[in-house]
mmCIF file of the N, C-alpha and C atoms, coordinates in Angstrom:
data_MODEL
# 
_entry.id   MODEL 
# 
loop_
_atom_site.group_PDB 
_atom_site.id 
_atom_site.type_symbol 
_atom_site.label_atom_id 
_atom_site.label_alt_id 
_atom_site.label_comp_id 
_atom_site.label_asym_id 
_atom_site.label_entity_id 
_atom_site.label_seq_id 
_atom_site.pdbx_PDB_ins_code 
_atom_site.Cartn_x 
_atom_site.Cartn_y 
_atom_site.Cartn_z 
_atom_site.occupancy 
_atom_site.B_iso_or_equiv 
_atom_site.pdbx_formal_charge 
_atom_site.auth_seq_id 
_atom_site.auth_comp_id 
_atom_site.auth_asym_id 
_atom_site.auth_atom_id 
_atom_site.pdbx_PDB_model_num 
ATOM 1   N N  . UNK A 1 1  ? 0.831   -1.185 0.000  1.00 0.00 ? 1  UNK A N  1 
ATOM 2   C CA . UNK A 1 1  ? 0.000   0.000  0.000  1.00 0.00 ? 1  UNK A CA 1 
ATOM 3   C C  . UNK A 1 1  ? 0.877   1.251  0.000  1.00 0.00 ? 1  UNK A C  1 
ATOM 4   N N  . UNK A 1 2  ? 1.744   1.671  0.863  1.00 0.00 ? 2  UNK A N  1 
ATOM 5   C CA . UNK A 1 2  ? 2.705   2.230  0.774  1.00 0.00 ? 2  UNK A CA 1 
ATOM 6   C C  . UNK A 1 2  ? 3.768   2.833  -0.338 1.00 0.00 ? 2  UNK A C  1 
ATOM 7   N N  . UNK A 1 3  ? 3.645   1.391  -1.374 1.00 0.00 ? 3  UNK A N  1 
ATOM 8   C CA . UNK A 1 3  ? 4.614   2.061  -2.822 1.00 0.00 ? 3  UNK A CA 1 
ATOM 9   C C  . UNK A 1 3  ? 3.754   2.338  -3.713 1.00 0.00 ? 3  UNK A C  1 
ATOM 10  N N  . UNK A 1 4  ? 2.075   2.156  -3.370 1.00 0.00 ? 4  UNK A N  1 
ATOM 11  C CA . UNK A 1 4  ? 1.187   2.482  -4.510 1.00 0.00 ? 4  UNK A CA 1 
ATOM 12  C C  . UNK A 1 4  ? 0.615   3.710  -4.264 1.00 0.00 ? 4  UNK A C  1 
ATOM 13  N N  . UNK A 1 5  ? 0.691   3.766  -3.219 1.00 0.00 ? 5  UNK A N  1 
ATOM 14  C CA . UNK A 1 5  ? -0.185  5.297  -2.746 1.00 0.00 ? 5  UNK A CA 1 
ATOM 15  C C  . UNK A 1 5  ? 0.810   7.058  -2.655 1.00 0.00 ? 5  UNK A C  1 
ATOM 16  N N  . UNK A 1 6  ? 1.975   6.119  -1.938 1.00 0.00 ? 6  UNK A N  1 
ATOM 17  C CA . UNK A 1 6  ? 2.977   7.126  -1.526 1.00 0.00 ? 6  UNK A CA 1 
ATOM 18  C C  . UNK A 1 6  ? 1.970   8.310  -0.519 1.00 0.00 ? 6  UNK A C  1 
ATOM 19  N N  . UNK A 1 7  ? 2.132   9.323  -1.066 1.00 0.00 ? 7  UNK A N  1 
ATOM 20  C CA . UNK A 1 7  ? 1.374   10.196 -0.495 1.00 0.00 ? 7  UNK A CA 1 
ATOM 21  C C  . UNK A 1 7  ? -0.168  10.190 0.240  1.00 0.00 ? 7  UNK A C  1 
ATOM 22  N N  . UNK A 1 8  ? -0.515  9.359  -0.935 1.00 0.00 ? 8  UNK A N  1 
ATOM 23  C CA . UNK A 1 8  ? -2.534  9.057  -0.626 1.00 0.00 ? 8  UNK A CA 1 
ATOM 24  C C  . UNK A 1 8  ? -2.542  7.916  0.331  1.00 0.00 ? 8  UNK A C  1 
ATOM 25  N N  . UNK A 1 9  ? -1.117  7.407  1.228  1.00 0.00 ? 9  UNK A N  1 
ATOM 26  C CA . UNK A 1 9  ? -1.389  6.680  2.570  1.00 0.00 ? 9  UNK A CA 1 
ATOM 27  C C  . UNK A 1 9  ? -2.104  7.586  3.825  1.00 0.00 ? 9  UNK A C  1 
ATOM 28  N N  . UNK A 1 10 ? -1.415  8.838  3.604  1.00 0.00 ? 10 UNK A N  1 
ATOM 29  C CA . UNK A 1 10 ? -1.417  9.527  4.673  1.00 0.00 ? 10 UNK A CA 1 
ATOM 30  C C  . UNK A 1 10 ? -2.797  10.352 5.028  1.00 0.00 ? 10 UNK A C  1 
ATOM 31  N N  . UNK A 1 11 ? -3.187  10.215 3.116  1.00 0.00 ? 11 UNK A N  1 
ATOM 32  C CA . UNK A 1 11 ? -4.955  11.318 3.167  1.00 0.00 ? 11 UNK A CA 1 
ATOM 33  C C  . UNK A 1 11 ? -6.003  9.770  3.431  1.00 0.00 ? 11 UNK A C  1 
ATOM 34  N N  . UNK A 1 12 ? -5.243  8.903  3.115  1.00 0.00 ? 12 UNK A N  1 
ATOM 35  C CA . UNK A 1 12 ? -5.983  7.376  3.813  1.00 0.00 ? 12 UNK A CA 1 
ATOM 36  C C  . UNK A 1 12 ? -6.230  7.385  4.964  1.00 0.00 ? 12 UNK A C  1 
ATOM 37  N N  . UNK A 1 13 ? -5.069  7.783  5.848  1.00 0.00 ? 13 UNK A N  1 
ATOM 38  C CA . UNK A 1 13 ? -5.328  7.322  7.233  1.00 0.00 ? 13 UNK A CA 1 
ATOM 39  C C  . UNK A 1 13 ? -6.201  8.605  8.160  1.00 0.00 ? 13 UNK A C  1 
ATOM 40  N N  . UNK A 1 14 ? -5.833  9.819  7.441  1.00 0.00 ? 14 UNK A N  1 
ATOM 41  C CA . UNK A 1 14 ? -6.445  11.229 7.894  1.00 0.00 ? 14 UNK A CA 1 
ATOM 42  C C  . UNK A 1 14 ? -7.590  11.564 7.661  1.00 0.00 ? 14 UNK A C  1 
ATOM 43  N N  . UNK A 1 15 ? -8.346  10.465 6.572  1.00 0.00 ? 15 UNK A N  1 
ATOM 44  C CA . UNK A 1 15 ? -9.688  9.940  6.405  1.00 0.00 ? 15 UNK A CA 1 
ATOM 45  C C  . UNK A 1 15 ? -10.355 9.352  7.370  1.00 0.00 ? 15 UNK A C  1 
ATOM 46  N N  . UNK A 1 16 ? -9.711  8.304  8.393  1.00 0.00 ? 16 UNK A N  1 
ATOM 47  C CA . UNK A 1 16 ? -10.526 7.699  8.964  1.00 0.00 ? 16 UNK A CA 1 
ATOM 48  C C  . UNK A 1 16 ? -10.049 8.155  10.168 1.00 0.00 ? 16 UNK A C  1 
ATOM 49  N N  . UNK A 1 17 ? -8.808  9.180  10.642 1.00 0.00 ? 17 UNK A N  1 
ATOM 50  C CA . UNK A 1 17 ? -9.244  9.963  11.539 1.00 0.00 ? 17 UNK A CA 1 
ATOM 51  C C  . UNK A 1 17 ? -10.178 10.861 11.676 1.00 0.00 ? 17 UNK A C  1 
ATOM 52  N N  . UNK A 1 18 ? -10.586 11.316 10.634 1.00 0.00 ? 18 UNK A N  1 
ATOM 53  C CA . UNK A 1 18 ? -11.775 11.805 10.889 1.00 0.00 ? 18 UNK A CA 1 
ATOM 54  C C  . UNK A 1 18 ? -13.179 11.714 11.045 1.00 0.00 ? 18 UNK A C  1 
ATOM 55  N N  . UNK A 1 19 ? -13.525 10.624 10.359 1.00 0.00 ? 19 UNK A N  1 
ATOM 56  C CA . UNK A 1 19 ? -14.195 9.332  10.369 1.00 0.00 ? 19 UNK A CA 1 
ATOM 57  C C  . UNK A 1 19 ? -14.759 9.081  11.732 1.00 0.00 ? 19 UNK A C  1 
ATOM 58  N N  . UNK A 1 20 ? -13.565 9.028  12.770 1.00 0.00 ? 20 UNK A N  1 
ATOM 59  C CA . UNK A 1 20 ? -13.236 8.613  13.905 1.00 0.00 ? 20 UNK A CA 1 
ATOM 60  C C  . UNK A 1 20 ? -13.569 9.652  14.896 1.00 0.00 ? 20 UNK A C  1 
ATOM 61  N N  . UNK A 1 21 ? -13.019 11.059 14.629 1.00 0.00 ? 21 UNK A N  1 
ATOM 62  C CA . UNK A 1 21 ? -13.235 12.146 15.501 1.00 0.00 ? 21 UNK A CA 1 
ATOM 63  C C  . UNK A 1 21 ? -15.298 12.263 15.133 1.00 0.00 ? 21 UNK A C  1 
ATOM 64  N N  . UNK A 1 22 ? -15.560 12.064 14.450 1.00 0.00 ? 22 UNK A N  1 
ATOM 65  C CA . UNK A 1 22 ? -16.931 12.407 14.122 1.00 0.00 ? 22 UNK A CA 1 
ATOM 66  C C  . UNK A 1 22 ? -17.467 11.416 14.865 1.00 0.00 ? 22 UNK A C  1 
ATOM 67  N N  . UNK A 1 23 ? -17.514 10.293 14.684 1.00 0.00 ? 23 UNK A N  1 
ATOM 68  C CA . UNK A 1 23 ? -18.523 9.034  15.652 1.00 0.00 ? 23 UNK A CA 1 
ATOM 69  C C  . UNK A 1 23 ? -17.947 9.526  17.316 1.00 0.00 ? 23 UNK A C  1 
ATOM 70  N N  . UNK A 1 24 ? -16.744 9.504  17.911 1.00 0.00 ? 24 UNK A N  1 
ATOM 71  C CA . UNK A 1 24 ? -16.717 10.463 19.330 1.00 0.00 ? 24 UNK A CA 1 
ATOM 72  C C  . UNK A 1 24 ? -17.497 11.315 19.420 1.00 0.00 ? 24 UNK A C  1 
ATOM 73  N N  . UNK A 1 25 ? -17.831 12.191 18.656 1.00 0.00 ? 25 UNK A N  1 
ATOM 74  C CA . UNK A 1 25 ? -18.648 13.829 19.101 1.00 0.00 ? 25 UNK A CA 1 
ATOM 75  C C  . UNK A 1 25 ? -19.986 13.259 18.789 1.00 0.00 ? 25 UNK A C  1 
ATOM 76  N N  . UNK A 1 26 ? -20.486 12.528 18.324 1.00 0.00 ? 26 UNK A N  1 
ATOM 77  C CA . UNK A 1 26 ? -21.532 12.622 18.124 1.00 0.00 ? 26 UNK A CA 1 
ATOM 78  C C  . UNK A 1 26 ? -22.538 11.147 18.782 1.00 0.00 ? 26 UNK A C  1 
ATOM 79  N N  . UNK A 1 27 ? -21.680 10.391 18.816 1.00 0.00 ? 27 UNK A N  1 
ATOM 80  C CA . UNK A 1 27 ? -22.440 9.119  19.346 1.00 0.00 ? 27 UNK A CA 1 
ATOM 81  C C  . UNK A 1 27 ? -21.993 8.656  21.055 1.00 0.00 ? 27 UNK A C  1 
ATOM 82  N N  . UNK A 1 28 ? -20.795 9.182  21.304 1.00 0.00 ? 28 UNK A N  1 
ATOM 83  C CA . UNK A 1 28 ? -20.156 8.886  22.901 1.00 0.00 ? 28 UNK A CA 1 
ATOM 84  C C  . UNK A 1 28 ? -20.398 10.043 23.943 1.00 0.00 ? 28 UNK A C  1 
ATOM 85  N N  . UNK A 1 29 ? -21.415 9.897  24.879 1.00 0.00 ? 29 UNK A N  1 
ATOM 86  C CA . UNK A 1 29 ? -21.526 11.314 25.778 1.00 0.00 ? 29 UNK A CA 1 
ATOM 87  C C  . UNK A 1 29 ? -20.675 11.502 26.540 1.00 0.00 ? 29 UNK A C  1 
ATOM 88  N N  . UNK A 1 30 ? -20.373 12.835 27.349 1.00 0.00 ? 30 UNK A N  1 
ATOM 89  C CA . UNK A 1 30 ? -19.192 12.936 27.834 1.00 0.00 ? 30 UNK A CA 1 
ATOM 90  C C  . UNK A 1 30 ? -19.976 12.300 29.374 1.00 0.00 ? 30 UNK A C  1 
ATOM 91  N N  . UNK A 1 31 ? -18.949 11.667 29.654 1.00 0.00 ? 31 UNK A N  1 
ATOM 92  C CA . UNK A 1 31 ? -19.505 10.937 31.138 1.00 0.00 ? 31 UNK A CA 1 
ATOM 93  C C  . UNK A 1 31 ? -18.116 11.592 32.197 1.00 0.00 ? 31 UNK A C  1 
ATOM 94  N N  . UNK A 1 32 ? -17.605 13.157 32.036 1.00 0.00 ? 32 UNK A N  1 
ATOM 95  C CA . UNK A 1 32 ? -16.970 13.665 33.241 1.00 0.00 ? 32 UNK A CA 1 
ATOM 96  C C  . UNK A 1 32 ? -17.669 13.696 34.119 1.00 0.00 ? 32 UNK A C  1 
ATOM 97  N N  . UNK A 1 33 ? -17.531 13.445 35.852 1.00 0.00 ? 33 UNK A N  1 
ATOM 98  C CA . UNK A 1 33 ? -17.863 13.335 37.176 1.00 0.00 ? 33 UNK A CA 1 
ATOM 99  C C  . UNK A 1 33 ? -19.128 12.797 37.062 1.00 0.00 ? 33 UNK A C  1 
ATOM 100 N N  . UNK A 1 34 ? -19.152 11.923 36.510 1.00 0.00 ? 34 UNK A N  1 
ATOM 101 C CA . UNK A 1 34 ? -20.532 11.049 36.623 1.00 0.00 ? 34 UNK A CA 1 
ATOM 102 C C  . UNK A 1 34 ? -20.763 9.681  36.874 1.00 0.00 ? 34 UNK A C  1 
ATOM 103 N N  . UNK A 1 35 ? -20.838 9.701  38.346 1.00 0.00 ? 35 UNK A N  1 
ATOM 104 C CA . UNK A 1 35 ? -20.898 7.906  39.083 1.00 0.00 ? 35 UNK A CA 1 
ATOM 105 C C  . UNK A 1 35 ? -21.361 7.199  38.167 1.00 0.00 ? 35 UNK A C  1 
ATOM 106 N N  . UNK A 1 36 ? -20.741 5.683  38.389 1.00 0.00 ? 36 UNK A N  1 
ATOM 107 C CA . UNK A 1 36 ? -20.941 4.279  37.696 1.00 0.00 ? 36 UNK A CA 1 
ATOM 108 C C  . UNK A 1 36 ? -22.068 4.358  37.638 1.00 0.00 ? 36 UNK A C  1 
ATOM 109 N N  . UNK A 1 37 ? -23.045 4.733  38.806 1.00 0.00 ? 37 UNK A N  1 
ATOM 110 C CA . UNK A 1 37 ? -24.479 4.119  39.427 1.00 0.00 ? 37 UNK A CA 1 
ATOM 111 C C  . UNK A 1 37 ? -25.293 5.097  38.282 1.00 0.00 ? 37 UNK A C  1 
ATOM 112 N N  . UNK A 1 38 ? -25.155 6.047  38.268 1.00 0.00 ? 38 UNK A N  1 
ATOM 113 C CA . UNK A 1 38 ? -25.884 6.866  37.089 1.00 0.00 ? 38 UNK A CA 1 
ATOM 114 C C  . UNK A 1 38 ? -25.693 7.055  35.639 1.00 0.00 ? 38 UNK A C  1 
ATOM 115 N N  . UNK A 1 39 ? -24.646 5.895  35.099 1.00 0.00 ? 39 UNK A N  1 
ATOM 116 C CA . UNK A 1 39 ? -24.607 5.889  33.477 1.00 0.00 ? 39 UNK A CA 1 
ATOM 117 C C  . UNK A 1 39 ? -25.535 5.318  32.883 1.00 0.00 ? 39 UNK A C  1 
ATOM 118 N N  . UNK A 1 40 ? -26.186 4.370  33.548 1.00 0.00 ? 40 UNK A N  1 
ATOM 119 C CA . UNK A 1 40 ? -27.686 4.336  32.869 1.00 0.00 ? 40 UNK A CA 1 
ATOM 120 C C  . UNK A 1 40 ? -28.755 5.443  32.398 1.00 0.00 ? 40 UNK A C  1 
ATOM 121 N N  . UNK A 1 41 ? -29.121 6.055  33.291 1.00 0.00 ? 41 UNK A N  1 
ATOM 122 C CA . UNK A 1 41 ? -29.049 7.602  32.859 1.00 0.00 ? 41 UNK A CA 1 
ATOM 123 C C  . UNK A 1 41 ? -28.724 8.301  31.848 1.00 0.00 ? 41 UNK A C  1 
ATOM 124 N N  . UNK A 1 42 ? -27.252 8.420  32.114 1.00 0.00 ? 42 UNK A N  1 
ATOM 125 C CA . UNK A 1 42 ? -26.635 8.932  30.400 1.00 0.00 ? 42 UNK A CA 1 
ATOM 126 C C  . UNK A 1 42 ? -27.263 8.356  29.198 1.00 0.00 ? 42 UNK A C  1 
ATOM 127 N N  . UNK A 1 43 ? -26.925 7.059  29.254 1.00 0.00 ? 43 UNK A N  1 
ATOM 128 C CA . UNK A 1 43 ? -27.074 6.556  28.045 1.00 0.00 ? 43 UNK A CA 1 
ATOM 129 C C  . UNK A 1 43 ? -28.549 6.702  27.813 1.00 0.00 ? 43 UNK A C  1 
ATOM 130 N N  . UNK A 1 44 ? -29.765 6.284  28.232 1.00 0.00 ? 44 UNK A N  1 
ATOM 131 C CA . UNK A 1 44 ? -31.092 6.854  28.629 1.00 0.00 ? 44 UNK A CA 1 
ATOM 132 C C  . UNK A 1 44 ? -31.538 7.699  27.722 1.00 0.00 ? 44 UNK A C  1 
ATOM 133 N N  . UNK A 1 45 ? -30.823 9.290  27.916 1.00 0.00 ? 45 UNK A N  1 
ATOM 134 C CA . UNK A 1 45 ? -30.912 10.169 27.894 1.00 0.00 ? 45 UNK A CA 1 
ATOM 135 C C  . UNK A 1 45 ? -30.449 10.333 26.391 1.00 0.00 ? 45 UNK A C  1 
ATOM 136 N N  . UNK A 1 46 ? -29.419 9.937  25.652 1.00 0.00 ? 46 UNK A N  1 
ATOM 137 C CA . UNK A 1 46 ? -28.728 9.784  24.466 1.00 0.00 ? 46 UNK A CA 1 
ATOM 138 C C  . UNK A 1 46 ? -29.624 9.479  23.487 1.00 0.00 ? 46 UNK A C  1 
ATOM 139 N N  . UNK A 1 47 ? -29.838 10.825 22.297 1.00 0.00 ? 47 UNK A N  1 
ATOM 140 C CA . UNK A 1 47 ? -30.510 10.784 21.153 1.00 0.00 ? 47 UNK A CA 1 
ATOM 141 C C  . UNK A 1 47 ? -30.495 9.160  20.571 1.00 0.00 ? 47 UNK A C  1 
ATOM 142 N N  . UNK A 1 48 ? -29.173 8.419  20.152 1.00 0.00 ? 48 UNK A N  1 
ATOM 143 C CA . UNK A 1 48 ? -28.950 7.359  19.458 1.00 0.00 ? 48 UNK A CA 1 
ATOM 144 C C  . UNK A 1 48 ? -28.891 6.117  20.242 1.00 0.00 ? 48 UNK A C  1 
ATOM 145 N N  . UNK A 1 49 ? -28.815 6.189  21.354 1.00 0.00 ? 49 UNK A N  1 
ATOM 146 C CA . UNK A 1 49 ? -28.979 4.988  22.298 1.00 0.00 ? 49 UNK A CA 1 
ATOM 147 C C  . UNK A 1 49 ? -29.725 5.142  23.053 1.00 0.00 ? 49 UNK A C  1 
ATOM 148 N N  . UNK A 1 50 ? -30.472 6.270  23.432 1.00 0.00 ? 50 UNK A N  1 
ATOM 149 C CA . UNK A 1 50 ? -31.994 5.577  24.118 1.00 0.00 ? 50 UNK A CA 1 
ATOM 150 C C  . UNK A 1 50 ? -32.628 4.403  23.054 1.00 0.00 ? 50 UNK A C  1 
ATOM 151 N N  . UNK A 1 51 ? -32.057 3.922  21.726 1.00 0.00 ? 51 UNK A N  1 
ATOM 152 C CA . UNK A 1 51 ? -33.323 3.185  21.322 1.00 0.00 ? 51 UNK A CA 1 
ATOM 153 C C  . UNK A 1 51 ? -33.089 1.979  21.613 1.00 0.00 ? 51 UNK A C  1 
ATOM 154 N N  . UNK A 1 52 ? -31.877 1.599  22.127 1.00 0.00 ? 52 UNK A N  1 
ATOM 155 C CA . UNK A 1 52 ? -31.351 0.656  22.714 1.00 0.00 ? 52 UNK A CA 1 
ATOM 156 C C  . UNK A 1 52 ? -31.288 -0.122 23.905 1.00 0.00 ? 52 UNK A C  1 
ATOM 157 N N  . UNK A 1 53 ? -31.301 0.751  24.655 1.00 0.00 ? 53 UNK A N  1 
ATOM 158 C CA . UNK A 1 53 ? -31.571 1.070  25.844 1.00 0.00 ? 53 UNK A CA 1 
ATOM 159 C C  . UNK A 1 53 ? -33.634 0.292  26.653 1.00 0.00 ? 53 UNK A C  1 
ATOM 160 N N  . UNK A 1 54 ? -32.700 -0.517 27.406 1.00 0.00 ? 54 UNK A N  1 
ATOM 161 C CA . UNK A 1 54 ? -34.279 -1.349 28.068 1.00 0.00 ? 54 UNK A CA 1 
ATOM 162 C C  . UNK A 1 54 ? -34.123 -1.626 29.401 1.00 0.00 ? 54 UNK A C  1 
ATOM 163 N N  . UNK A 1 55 ? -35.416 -1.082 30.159 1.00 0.00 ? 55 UNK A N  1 
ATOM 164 C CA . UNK A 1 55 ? -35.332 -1.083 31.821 1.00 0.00 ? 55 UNK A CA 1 
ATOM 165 C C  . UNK A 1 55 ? -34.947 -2.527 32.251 1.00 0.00 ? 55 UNK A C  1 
ATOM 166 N N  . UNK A 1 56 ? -34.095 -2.249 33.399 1.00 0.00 ? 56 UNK A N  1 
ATOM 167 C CA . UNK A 1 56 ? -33.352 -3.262 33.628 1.00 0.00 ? 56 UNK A CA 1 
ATOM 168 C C  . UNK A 1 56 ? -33.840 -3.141 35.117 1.00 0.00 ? 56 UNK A C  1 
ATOM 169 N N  . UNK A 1 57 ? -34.030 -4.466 35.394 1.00 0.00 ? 57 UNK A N  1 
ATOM 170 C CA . UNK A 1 57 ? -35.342 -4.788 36.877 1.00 0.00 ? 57 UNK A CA 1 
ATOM 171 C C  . UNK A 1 57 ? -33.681 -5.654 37.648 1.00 0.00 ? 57 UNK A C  1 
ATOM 172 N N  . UNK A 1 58 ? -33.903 -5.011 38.713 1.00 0.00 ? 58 UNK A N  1 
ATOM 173 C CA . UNK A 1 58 ? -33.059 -5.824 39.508 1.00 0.00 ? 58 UNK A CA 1 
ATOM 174 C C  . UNK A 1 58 ? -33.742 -6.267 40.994 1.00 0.00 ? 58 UNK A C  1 
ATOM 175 N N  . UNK A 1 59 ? -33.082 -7.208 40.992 1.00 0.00 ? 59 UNK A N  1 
ATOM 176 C CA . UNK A 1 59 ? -33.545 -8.285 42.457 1.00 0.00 ? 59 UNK A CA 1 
ATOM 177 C C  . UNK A 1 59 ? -34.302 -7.442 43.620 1.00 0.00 ? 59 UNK A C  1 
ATOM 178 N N  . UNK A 1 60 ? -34.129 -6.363 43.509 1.00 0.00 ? 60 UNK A N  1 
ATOM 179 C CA . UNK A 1 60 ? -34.552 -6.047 44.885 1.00 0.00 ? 60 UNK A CA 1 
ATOM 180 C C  . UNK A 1 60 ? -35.244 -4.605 44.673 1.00 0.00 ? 60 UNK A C  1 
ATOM 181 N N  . UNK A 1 61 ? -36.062 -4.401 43.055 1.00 0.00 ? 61 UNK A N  1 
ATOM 182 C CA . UNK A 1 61 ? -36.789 -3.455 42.630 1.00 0.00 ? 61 UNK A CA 1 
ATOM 183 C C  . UNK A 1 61 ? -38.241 -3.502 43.185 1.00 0.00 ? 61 UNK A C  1 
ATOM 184 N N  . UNK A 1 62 ? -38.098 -5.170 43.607 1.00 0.00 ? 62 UNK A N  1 
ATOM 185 C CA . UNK A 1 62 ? -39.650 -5.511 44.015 1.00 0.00 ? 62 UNK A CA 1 
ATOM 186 C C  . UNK A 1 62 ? -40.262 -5.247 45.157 1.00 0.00 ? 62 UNK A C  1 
ATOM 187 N N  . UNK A 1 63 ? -41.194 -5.168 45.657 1.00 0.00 ? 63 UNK A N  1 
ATOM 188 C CA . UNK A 1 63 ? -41.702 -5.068 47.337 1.00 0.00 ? 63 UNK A CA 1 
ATOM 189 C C  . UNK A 1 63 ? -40.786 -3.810 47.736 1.00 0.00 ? 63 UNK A C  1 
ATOM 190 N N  . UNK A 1 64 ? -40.364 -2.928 47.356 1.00 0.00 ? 64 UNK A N  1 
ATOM 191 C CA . UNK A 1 64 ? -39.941 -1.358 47.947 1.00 0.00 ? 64 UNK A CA 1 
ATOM 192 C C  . UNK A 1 64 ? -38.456 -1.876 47.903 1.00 0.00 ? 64 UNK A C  1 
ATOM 193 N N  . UNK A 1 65 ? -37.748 -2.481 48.289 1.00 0.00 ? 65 UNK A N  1 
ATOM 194 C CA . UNK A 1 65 ? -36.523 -2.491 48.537 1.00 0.00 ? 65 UNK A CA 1 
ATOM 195 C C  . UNK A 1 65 ? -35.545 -1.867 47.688 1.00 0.00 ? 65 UNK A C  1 
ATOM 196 N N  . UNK A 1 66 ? -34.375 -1.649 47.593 1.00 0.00 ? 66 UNK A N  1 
ATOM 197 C CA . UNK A 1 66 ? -33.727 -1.452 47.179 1.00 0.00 ? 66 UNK A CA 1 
ATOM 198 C C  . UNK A 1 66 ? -32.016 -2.126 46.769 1.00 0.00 ? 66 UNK A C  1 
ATOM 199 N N  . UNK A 1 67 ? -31.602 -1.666 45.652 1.00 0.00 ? 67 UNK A N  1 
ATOM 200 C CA . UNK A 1 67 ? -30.004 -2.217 45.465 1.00 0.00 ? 67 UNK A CA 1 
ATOM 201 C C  . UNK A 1 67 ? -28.766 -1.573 46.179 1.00 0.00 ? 67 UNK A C  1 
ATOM 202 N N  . UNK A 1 68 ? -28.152 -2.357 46.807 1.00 0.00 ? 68 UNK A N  1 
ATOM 203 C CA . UNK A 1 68 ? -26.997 -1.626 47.076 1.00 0.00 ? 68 UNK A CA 1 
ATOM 204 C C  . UNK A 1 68 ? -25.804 -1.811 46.912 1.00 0.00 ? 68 UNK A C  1 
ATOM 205 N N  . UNK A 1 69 ? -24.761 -1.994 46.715 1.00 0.00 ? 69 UNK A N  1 
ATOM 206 C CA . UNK A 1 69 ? -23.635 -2.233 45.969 1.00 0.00 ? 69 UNK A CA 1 
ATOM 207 C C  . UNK A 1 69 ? -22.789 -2.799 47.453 1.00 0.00 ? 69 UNK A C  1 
ATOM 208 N N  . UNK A 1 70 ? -22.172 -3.878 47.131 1.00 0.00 ? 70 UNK A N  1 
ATOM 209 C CA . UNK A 1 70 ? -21.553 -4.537 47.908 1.00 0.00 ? 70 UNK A CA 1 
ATOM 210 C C  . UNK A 1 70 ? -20.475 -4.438 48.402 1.00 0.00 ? 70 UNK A C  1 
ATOM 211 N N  . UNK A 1 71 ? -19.649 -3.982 49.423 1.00 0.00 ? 71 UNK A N  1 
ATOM 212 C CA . UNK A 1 71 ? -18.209 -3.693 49.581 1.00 0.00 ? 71 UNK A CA 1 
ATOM 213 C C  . UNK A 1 71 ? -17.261 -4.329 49.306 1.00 0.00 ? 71 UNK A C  1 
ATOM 214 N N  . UNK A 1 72 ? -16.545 -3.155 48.495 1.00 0.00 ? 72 UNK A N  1 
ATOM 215 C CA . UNK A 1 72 ? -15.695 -4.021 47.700 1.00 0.00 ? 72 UNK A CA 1 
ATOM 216 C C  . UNK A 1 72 ? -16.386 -3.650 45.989 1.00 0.00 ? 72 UNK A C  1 
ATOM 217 N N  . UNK A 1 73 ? -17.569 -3.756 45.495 1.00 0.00 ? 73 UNK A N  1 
ATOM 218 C CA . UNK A 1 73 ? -18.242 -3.535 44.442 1.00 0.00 ? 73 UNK A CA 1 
ATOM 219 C C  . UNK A 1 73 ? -18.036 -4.902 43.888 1.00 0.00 ? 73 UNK A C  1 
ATOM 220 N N  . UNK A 1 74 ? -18.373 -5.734 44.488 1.00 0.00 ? 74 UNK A N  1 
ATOM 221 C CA . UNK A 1 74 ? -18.101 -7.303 44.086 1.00 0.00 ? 74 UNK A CA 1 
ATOM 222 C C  . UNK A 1 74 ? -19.608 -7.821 44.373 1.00 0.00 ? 74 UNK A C  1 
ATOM 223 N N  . UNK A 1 75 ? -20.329 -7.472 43.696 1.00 0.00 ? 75 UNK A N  1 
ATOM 224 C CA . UNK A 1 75 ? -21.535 -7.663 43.656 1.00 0.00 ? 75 UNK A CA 1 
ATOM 225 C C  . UNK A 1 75 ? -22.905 -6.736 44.270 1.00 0.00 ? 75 UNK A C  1 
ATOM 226 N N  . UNK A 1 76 ? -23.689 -7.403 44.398 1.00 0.00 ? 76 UNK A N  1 
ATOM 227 C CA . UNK A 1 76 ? -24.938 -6.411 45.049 1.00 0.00 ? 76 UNK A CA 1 
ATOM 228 C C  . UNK A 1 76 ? -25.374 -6.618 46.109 1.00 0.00 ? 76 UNK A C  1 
ATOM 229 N N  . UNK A 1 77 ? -25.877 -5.971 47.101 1.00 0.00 ? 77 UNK A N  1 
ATOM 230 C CA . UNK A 1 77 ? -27.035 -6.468 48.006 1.00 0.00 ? 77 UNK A CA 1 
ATOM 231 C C  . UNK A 1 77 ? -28.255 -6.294 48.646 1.00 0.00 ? 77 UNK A C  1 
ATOM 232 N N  . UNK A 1 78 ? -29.425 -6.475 48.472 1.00 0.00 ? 78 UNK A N  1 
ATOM 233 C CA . UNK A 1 78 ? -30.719 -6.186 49.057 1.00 0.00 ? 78 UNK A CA 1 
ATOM 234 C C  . UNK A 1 78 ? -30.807 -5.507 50.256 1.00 0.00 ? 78 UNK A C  1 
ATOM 235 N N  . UNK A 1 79 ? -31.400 -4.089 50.107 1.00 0.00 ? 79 UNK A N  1 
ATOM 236 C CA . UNK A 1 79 ? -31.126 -3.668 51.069 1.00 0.00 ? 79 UNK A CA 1 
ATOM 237 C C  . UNK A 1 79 ? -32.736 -3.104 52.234 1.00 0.00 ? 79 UNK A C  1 
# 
């Protein structure tokens, strides 16, 4: 590729950096200072992946209780 292109390697690869910078800005939200526990949320919230996006019932959504994250974050626990 290299001895056929010479030059047109480099508008090759500066192609799909850009390619690249465009799907970041537009499809990845910025998740600065925003707990693990609330990226559901984000994504939720996201023009292109709310359609993706499906409520997720956990063990202890039922009868009032609640989830709580286990010390350590090595699992969950009913709280």
């Amino acid at each position: 590729m290299l001895c056929h292109l010479k030059f047109g390697l480099f508008l090759f690869f500066a192609f799909f950096v850009v390619i690249m910078t465009v799907f970041i800005y537009f499809f990845l939200p910025e998740t600065k200072n925003i707990p693990i526990e609330e990226m559901v949320i984000v994504w939720k919230e996201h023009w292109f992946w709310s359609k993706f996006m499906t409520e997720v019932d956990y063990p202890g959504n039922r009868n009032g209780t609640g989830v709580e994250m286990a010390k350590g974050g090595a699992g969950y626990k009913i709280v």
